[in-house]
DRENPA-3360 file (N, C-alpha, C; in nm, 2 decimals, always signed):
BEGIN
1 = XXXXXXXX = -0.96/+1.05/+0.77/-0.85/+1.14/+0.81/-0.88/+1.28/+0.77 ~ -0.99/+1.33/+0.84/-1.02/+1.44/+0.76/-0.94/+1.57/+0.87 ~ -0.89/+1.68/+0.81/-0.83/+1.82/+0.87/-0.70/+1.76/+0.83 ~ -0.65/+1.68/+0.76/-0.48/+1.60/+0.74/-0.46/+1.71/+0.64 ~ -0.33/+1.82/+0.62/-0.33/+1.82/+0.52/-0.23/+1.75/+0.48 ~ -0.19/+1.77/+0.34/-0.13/+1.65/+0.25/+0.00/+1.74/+0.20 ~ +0.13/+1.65/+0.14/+0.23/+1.81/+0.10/+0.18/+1.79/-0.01 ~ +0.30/+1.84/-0.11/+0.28/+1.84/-0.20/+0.32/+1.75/-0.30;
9 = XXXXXXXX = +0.19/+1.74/-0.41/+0.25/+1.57/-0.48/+0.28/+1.60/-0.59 ~ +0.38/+1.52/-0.65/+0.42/+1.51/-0.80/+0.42/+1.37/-0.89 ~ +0.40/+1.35/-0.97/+0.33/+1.23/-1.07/+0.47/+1.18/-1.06 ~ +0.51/+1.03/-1.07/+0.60/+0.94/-1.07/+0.57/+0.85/-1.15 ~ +0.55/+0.80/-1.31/+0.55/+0.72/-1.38/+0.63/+0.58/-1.40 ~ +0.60/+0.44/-1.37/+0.70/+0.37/-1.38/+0.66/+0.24/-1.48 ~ +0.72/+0.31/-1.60/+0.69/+0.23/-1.72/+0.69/+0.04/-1.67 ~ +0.81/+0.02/-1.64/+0.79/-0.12/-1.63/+0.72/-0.17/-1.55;
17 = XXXXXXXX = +0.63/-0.12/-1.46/+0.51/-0.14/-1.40/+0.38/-0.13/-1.46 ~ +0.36/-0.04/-1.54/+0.27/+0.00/-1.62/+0.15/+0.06/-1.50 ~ +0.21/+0.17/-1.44/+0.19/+0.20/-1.31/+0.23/+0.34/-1.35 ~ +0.12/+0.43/-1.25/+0.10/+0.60/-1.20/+0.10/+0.65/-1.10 ~ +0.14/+0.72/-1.03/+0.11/+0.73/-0.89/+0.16/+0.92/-0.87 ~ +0.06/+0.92/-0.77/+0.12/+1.08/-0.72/+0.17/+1.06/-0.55 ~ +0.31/+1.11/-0.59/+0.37/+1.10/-0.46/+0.43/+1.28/-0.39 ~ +0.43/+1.22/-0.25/+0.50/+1.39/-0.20/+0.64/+1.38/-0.29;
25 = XXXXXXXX = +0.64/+1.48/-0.31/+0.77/+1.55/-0.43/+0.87/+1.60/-0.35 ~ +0.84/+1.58/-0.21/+0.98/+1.59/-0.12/+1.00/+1.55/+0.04 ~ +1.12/+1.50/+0.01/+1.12/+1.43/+0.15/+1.13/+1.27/+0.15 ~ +1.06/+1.21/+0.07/+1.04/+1.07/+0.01/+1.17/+1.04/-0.08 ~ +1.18/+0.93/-0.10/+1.26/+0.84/-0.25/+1.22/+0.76/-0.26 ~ +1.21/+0.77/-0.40/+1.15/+0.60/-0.46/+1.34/+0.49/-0.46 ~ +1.23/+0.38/-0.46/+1.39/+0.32/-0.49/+1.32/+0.19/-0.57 ~ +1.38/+0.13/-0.68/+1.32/+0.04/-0.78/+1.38/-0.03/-0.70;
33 = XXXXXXXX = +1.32/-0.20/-0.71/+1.39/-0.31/-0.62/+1.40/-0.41/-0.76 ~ +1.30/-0.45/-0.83/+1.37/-0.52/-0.98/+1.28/-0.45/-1.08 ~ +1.22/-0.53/-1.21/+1.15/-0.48/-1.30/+1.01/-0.48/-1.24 ~ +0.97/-0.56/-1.14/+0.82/-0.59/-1.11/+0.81/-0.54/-0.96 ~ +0.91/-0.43/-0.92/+0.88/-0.41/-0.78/+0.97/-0.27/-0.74 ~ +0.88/-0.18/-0.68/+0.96/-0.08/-0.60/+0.91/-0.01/-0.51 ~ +0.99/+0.06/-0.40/+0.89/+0.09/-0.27/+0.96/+0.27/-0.30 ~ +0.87/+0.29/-0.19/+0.89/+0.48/-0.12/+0.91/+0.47/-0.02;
41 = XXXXXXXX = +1.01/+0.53/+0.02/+1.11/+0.56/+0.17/+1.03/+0.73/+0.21 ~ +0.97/+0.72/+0.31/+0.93/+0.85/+0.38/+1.03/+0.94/+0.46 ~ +1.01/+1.03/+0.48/+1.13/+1.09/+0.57/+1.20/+0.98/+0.68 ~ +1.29/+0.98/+0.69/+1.36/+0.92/+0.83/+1.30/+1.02/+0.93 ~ +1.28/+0.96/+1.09/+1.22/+1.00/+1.17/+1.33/+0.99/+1.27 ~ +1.43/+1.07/+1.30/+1.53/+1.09/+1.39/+1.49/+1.04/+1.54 ~ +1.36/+1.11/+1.60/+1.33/+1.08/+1.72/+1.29/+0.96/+1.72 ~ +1.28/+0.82/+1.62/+1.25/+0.72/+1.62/+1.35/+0.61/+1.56;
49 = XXXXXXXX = +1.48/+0.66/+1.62/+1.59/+0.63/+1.53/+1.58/+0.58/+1.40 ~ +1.56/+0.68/+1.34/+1.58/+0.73/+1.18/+1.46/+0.60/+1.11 ~ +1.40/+0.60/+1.19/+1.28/+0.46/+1.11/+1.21/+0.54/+0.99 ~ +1.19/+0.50/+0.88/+1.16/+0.55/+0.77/+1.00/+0.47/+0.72 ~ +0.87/+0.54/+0.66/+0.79/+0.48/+0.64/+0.82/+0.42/+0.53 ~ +0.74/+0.33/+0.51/+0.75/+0.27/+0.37/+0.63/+0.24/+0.30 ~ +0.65/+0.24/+0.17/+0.51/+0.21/+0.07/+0.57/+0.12/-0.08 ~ +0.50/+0.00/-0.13/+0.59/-0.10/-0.23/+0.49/-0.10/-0.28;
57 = XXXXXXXX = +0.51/-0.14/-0.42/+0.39/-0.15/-0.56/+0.46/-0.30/-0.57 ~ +0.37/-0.39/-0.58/+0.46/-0.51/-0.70/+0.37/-0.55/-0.83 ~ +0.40/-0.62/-0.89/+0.35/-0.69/-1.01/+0.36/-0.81/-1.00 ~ +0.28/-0.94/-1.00/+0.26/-1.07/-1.00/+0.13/-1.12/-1.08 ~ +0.14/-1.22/-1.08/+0.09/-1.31/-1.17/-0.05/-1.35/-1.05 ~ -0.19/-1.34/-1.06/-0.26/-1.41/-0.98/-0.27/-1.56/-1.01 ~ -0.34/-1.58/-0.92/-0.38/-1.77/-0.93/-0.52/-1.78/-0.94 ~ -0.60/-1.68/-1.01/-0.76/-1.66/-1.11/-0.76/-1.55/-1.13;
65 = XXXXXXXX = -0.87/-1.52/-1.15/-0.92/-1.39/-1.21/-1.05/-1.40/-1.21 ~ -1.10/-1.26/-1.27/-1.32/-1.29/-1.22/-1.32/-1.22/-1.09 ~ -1.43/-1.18/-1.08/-1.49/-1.11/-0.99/-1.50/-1.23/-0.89 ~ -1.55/-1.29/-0.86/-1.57/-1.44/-0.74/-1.45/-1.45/-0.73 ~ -1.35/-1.51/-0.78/-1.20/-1.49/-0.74/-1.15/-1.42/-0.65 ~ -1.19/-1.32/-0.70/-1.10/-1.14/-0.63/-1.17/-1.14/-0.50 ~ -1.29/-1.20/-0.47/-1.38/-1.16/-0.37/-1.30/-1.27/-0.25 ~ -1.26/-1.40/-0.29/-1.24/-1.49/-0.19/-1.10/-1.51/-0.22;
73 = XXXXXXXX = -1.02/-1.46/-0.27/-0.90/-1.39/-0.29/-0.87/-1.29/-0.14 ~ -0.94/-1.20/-0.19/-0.94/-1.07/-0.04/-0.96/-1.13/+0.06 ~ -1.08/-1.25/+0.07/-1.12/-1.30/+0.19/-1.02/-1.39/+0.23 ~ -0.94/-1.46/+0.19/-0.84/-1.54/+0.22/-0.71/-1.47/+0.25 ~ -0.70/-1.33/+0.21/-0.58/-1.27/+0.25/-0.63/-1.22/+0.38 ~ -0.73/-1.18/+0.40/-0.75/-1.12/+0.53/-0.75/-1.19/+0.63 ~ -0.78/-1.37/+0.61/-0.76/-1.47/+0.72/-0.61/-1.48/+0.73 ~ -0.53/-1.47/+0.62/-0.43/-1.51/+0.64/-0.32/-1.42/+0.72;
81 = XXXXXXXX = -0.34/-1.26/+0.70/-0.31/-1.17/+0.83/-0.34/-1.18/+0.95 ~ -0.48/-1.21/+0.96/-0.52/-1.19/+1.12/-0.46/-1.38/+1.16 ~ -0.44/-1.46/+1.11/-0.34/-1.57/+1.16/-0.20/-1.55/+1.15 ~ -0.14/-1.43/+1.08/+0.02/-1.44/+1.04/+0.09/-1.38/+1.17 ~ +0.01/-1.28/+1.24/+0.05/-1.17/+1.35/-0.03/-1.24/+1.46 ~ +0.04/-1.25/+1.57/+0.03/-1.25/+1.69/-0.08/-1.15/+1.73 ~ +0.00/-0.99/+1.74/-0.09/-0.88/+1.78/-0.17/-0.83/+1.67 ~ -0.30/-0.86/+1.60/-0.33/-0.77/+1.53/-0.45/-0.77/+1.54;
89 = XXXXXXXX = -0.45/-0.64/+1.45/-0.61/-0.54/+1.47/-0.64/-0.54/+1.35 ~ -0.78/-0.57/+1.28/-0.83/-0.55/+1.16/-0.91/-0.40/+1.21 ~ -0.86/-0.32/+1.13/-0.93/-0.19/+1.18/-1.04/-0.14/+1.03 ~ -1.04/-0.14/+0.91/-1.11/-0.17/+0.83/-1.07/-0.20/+0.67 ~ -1.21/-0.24/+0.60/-1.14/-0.31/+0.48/-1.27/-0.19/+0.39 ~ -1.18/-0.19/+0.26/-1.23/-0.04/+0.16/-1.25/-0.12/+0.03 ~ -1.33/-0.17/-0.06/-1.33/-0.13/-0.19/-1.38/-0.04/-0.28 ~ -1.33/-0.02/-0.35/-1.34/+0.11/-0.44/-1.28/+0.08/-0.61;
97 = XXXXXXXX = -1.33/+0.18/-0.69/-1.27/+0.14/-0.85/-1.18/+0.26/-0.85 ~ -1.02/+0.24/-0.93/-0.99/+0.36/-0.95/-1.02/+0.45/-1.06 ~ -0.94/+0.57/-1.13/-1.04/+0.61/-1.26/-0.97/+0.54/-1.37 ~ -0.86/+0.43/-1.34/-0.84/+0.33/-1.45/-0.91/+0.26/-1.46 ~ -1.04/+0.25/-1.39/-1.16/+0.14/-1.43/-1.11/-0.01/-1.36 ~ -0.99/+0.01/-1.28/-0.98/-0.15/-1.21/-1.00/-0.11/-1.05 ~ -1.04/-0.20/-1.01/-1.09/-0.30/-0.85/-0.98/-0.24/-0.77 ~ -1.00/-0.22/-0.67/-0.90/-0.17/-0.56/-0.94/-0.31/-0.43;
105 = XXXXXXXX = -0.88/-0.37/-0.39/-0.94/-0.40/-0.22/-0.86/-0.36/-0.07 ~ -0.86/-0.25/-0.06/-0.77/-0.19/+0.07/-0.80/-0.26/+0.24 ~ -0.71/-0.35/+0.25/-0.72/-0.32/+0.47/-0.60/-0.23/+0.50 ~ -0.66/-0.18/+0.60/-0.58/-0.13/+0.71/-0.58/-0.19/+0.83 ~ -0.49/-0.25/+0.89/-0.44/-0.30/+1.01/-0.35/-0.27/+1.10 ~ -0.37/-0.28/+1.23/-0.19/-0.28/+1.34/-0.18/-0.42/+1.35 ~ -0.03/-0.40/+1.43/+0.02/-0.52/+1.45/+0.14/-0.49/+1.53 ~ +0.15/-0.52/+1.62/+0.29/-0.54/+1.73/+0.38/-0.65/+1.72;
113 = XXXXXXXX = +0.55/-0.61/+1.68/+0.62/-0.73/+1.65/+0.65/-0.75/+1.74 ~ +0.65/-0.91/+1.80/+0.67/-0.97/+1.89/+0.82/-0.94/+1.91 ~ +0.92/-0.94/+1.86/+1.06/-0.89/+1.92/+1.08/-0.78/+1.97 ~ +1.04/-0.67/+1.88/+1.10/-0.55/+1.89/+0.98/-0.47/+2.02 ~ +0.83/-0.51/+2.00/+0.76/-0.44/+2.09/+0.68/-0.32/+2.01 ~ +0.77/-0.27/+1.88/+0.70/-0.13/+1.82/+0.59/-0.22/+1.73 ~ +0.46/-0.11/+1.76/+0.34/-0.12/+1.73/+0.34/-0.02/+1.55 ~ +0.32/-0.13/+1.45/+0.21/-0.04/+1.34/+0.15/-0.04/+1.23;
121 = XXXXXXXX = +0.11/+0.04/+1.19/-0.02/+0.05/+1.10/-0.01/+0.04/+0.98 ~ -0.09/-0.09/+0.90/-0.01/-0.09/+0.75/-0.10/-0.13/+0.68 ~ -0.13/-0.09/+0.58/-0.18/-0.06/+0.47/-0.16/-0.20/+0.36 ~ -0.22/-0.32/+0.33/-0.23/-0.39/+0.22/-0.38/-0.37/+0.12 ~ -0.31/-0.34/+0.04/-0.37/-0.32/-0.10/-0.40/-0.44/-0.19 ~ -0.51/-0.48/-0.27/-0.48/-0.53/-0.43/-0.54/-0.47/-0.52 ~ -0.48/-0.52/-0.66/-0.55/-0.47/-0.76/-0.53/-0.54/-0.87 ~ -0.66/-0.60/-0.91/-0.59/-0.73/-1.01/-0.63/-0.59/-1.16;
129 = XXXXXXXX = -0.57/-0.61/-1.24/-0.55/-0.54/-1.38/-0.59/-0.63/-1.50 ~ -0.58/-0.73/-1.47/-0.59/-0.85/-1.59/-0.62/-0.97/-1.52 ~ -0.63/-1.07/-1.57/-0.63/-1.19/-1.55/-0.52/-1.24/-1.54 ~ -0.39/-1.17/-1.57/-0.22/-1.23/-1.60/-0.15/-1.14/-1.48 ~ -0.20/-1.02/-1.44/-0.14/-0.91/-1.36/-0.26/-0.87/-1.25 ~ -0.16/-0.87/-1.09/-0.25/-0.82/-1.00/-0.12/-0.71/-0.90 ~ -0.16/-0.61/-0.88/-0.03/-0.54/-0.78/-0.07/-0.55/-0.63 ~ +0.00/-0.58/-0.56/+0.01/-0.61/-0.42/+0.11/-0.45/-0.37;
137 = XXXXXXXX = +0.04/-0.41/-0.29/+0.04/-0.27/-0.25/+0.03/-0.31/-0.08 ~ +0.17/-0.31/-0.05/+0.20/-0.26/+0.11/+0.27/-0.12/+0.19 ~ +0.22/-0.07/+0.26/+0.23/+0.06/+0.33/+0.23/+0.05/+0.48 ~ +0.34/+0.10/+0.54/+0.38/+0.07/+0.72/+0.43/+0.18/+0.76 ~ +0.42/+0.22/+0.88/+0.43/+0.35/+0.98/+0.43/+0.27/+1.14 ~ +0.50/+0.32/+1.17/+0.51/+0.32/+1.31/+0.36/+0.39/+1.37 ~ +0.30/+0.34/+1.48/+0.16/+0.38/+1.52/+0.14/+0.56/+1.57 ~ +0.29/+0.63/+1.65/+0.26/+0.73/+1.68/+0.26/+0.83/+1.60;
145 = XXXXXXXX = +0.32/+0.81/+1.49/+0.32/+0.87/+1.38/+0.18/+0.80/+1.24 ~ +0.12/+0.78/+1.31/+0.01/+0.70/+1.17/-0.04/+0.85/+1.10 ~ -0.08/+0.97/+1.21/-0.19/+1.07/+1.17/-0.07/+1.17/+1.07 ~ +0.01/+1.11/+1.08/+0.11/+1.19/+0.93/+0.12/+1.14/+0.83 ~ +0.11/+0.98/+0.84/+0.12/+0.94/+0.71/+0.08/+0.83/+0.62 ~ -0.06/+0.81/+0.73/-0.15/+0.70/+0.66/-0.22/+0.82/+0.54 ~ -0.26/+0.92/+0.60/-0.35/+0.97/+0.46/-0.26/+1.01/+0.38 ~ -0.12/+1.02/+0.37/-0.02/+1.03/+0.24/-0.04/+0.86/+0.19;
153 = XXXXXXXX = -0.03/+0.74/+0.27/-0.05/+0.64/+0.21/-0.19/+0.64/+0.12 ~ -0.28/+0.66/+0.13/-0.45/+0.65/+0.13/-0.44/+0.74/-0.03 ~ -0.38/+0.85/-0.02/-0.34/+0.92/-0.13/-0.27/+0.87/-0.24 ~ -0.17/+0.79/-0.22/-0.12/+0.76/-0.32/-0.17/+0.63/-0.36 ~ -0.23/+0.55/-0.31/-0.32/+0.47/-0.36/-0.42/+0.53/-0.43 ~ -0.50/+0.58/-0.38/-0.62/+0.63/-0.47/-0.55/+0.70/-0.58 ~ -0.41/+0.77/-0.60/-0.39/+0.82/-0.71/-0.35/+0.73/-0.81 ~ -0.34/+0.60/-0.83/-0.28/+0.52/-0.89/-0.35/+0.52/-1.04;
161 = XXXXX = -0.28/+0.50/-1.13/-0.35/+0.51/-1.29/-0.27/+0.41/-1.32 ~ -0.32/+0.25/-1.39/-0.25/+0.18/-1.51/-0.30/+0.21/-1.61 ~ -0.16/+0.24/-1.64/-0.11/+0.25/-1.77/-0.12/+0.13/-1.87 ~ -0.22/+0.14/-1.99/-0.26/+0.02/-2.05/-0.12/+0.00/-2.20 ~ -0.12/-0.09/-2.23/+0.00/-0.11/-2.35/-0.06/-0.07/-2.48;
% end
């Protein structure tokens, strides 16, 4: 997404996550959903009656740990999307380390809901932290708007720091 620019971000700390993130500092809200989970509301989009992007951190418990795990872990989520959706598009899959020293595994995909007809583009993340803790990281946009706010998504992923105890 290169020539995107980005607004402007501000650090959002959320201790009971043990979670960092830089998010746009306006226009957005965070909203906590319990102790192990909260999302970011993008601007509402008036000409798309008021549809708002969204982006959610959670905390869960995995079912292994280890590198081999993580690897057929990702590979099993990614069967399990391209069977969950009717319309979808595996458009690509990213690993990367953050500078907390943990594992990222990013896809980006579309997908058309069969009810409604609206097409889009959403962002699943992991990141195992431990062998006891992995965050499941989802991000959605309507498709005609993706070039506004997938690279604000892409951003605040890569800005993520855990925070160790």
């Amino acid at each position: 997404m290169t020539g995107t620019t980005l607004p402007t971000m501000a650090s959002l700390t959320l201790a009971d996550l043990k979670l960092s993130i830089r998010g746009p500092s306006e226009g957005w809200r965070a909203n906590p959903i319990d102790e192990q989970r909260f999302r970011l509301y993008g601007p509402e989009q008036p000409d798309r009656n008021d549809y708002s992007p969204t982006m959610s951190f959670g905390l869960d418990a995995p079912e292994g740990s280890g590198e081999a795990w993580f690897d057929e872990f990702t590979t099993q989520a990614v069967e399990q999307m391209q069977s969950g959706y009717t319309n979808f598009w595996l458009n690509r899959q990213e690993s990367y380390e953050l500078s907390s020293m943990v594992p990222v595994h990013a896809v980006w995909f579309e997908w058309i809901d069969d009810d409604s007809g609206m097409h889009f583009v959403q962002l699943q993340a992991f990141i195992p932290v431990s062998p006891f803790e992995i965050y499941l990281v989802n991000a959605a946009t309507l498709k005609p708007i993706e070039h506004e706010f997938v690279p604000i998504f892409d951003s605040i992923l890569r800005s993520a720091r855990i925070l160790r105890s």
